[in-house]
FITI-11931 format. One line per 4 residues: number of its first residue (from 1); their letters; for each residue x, y, z of N, C-alpha, C. Coordinates in nm, 3 decimals. Each point is the difference from the previous one (the first is absolute). Layout:
NUM> A> X,Y,Z,X,Y,Z,X,Y,Z  ...
END
This chain:
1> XXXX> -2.185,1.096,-0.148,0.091,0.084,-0.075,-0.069,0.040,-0.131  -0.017,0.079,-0.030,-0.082,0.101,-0.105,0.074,0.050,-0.124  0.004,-0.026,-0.125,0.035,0.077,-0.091,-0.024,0.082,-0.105  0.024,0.109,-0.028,-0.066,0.066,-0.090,-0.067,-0.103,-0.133
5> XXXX> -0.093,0.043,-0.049,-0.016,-0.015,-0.140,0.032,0.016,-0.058  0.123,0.011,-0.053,0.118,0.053,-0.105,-0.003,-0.156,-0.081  -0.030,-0.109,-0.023,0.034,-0.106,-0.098,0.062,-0.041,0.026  0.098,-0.002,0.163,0.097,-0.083,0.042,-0.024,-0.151,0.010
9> XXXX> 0.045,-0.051,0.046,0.003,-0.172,0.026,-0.063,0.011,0.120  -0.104,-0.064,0.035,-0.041,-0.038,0.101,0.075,-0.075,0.138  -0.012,0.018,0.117,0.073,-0.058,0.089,-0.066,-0.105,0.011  0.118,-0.112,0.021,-0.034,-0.129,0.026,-0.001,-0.025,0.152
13> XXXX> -0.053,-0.011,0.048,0.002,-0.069,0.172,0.002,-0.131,0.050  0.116,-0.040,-0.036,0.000,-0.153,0.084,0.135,0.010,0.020  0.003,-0.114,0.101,0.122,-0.006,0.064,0.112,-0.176,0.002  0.055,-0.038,-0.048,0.026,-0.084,-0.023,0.084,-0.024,0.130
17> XXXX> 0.023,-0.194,0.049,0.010,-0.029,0.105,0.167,0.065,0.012  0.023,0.054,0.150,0.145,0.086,-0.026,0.127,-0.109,-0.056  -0.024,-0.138,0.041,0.129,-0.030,-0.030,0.042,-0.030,-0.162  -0.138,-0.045,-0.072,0.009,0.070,-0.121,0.044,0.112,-0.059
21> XXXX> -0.047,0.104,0.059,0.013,0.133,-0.037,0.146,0.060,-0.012  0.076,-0.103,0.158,0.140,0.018,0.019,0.078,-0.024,-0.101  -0.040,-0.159,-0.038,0.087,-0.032,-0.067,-0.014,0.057,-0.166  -0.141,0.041,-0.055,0.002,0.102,-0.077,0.076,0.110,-0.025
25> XXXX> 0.015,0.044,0.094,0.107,0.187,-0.022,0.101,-0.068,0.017  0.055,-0.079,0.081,0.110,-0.091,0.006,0.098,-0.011,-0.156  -0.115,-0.101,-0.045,0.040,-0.020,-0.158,-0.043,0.139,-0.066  -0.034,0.058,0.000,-0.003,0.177,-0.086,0.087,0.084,0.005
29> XXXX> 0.036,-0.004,0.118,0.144,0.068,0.023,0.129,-0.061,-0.005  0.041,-0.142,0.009,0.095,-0.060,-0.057,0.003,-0.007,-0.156  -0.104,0.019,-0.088,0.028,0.061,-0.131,-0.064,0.120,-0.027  0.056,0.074,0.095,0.005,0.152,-0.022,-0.158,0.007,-0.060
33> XXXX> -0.077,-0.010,0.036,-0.132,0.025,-0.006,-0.099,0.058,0.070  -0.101,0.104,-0.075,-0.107,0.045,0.128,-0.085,-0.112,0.020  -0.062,-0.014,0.111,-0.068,-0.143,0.038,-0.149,0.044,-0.110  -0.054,0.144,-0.013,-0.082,-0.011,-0.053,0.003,-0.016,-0.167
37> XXXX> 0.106,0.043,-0.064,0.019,-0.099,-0.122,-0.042,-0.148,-0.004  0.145,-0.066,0.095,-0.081,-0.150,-0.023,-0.132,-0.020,0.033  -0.010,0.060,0.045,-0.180,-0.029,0.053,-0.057,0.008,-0.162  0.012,0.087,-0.028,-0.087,0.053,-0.137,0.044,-0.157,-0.107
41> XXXX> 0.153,0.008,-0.026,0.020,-0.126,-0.109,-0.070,-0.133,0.085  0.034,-0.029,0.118,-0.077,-0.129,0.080,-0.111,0.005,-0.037  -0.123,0.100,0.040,-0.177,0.020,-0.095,0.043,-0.049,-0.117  0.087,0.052,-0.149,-0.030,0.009,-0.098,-0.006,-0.149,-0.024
45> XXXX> 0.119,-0.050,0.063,0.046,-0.135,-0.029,-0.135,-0.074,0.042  -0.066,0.020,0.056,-0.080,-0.077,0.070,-0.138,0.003,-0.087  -0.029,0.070,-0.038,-0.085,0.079,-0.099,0.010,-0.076,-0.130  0.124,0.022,-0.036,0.026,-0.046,-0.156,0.016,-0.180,0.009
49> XXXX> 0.027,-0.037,0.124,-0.022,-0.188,0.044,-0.143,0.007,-0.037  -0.078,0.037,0.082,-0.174,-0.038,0.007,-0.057,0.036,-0.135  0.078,0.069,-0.057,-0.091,0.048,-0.160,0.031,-0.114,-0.044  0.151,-0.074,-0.010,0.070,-0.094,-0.071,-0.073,-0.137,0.039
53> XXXX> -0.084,-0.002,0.118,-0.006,-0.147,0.045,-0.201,0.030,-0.048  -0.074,0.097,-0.018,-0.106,0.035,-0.063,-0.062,-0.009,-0.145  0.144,-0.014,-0.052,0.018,0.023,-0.153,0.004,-0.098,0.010  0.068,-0.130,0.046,0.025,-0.107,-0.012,-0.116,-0.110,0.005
57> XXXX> -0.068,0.061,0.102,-0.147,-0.078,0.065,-0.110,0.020,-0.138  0.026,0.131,-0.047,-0.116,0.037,-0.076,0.028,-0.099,-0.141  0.127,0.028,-0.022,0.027,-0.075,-0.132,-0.039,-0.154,-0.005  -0.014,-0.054,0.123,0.021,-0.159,0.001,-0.204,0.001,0.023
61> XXXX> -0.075,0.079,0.012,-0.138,-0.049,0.005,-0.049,0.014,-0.135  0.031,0.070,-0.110,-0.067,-0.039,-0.135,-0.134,0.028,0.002  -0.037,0.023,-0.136,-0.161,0.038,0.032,-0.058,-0.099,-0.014  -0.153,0.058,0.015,-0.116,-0.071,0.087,-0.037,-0.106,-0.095
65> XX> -0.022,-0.145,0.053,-0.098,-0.108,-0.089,-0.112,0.014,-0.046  -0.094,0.006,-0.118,-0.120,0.023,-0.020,-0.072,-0.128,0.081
END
């Protein structure tokens, strides 16, 4: 699937296992949600964990011993 060069978002291609996926739109549409929103806050959330648990790692090594 091909898209212009216009600066759009790139397509992602993967496919997550269906009964996941089910129960994904499942919960998206019981709060009135597009599944690809949550998708987007689920990344962010996920994103802003690993920065949080990075920051954390970095802070606790201290600099170097002469």
């Amino acid at each position: 699937m091909g898209r212009p060069a216009t600066g759009q978002t790139k397509v992602m291609g993967f496919r997550p296992p269906k009964p996941l996926r089910d129960e994904f739109e499942a919960l998206a549409k019981f709060e009135n949600r597009k599944p690809s929103d949550a998708l987007i806050e689920a990344m962010h959330d996920w994103v802003t964990k690993k920065q949080r648990e990075h920051a954390a790692r970095d802070s606790r090594v201290g600099p170097p011993h002469p």
